[in-house]
C-alpha positions in Angstrom: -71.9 -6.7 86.6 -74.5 -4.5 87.6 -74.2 -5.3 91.3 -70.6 -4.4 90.9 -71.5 -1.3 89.8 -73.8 0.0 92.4 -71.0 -1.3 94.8 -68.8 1.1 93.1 -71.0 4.0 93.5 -71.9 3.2 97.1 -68.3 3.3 98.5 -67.6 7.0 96.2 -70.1 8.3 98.1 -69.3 7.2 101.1 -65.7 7.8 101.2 -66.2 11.5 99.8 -68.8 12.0 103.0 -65.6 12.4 104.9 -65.2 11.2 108.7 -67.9 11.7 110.9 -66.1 11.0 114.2 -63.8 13.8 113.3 -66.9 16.4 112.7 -68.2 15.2 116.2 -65.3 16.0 118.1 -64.5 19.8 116.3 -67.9 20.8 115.8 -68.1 22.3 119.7 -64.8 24.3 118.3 -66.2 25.4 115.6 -69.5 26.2 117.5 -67.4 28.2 120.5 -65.6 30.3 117.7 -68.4 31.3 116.2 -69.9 32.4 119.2 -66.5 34.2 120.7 -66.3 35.9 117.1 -69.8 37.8 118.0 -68.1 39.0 121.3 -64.3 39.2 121.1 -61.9 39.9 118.4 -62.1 38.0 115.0 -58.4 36.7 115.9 -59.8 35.2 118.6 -62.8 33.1 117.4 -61.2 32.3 114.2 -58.1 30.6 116.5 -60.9 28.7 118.6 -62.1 27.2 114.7 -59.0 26.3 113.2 -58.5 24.4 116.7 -61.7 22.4 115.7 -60.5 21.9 111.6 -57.2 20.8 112.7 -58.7 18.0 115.1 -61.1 16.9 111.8 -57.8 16.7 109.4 -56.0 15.1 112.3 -58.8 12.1 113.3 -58.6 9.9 110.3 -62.3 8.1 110.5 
């Protein structure tokens, strides 16, 4: 029972960690915008992000 427990716990934790292959692929995004923010409209940068966010919701592991 104990076993079972830790079992439990171990796949909670790893299914709340979220997918890593989808914060591989948007991190450049999310790394362009925040450098096109320091140089270009907020509009702009902010665009380039949500590009990178939608591509993390989209990629399912």
């Amino acid at each position: 029972m104990n076993s079972f427990k830790k079992i439990i716990v171990v796949l909670c934790i790893v299914l709340n960690q979220g997918c890593v292959v989808g914060d591989v692929v948007a991190l450049p995004f999310r790394i362009t915008g925040a450098v096109v923010n320091t140089v270009a409209p907020d509009v702009i940068g902010d665009s380039i992000t949500a590009t990178g966010d939608a591509i993390d919701t989209v990629i399912p592991f």
